[in-house]
N, C-alpha and C positions, 0 to 999 in steps of 0.2 A: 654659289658662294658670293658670287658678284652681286647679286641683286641684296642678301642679306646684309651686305657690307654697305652697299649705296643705301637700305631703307636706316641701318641703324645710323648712319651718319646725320640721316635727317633727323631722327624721333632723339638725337645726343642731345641738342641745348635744350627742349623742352621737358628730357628726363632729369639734366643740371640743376637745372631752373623749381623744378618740383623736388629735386634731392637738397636743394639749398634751402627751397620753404620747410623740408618737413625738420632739416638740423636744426632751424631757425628757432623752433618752436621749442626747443628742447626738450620733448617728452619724448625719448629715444625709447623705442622699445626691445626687448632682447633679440626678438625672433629676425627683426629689420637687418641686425650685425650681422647674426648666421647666415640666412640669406643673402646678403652682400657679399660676404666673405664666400661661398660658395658659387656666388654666381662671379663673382672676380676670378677665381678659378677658371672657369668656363672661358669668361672673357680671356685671359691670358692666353689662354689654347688657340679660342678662336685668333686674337691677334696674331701668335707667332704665326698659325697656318696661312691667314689671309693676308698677310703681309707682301705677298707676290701679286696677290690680285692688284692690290692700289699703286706698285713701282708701274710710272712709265717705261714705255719701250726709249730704246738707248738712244734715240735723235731728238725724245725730248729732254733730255737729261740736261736743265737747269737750276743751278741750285742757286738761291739768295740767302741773305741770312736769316729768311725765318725759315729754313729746310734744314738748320744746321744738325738738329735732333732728330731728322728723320731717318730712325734707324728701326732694325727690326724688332730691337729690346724695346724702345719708346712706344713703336706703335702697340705693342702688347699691353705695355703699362697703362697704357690710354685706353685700348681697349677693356683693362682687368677694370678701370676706376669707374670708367662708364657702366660697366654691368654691377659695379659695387655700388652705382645711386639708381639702378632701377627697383630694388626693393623699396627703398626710401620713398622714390616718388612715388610707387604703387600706392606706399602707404598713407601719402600725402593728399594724395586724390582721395582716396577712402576715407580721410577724416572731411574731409572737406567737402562730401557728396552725399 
């Protein structure tokens, strides 16, 4: 679960990045939302579960103010929204390739 967590962390701003070109364009297709919307599911799951993987252990336990939202609801949300723009960019690269 760790290692799934640390690669999606990397492949996020360049799925962002491809989910902002493909809205860009605006020629949304239907199957893209369903998709989304069912891989946001997934992601939600995977967040609430993985959510223990990425808490520090308790000695590093400092918070600033951009920690103020890390909570276990946020990290899900972020996780559902990420897997809600990899259909998007999938489908960005495809037009684009």
């Amino acid at each position: 679960m760790k290692v799934l967590l640390w690669i999606l962390n990397i492949i996020s701003p360049i799925v962002l990045i491809a989910a902002i070109g493909y809205f860009a364009m605006g020629d949304i297709e239907d199957w893209v939302l369903y998709a989304g919307a069912g891989s946001a599911l997934l992601g939600l799951i995977i967040g609430f579960t993985g959510w223990a993987e990425t808490v520090p252990p308790r000695w590093f336990w400092v918070k600033s103010s951009v920690d103020l939202f890390d909570s276990r609801v946020f990290t899900a949300l972020s996780y559902a929204f990420m897997f809600f723009c990899i259909p998007a960019a999938v489908a960005c690269i495809i037009e684009f390739l």
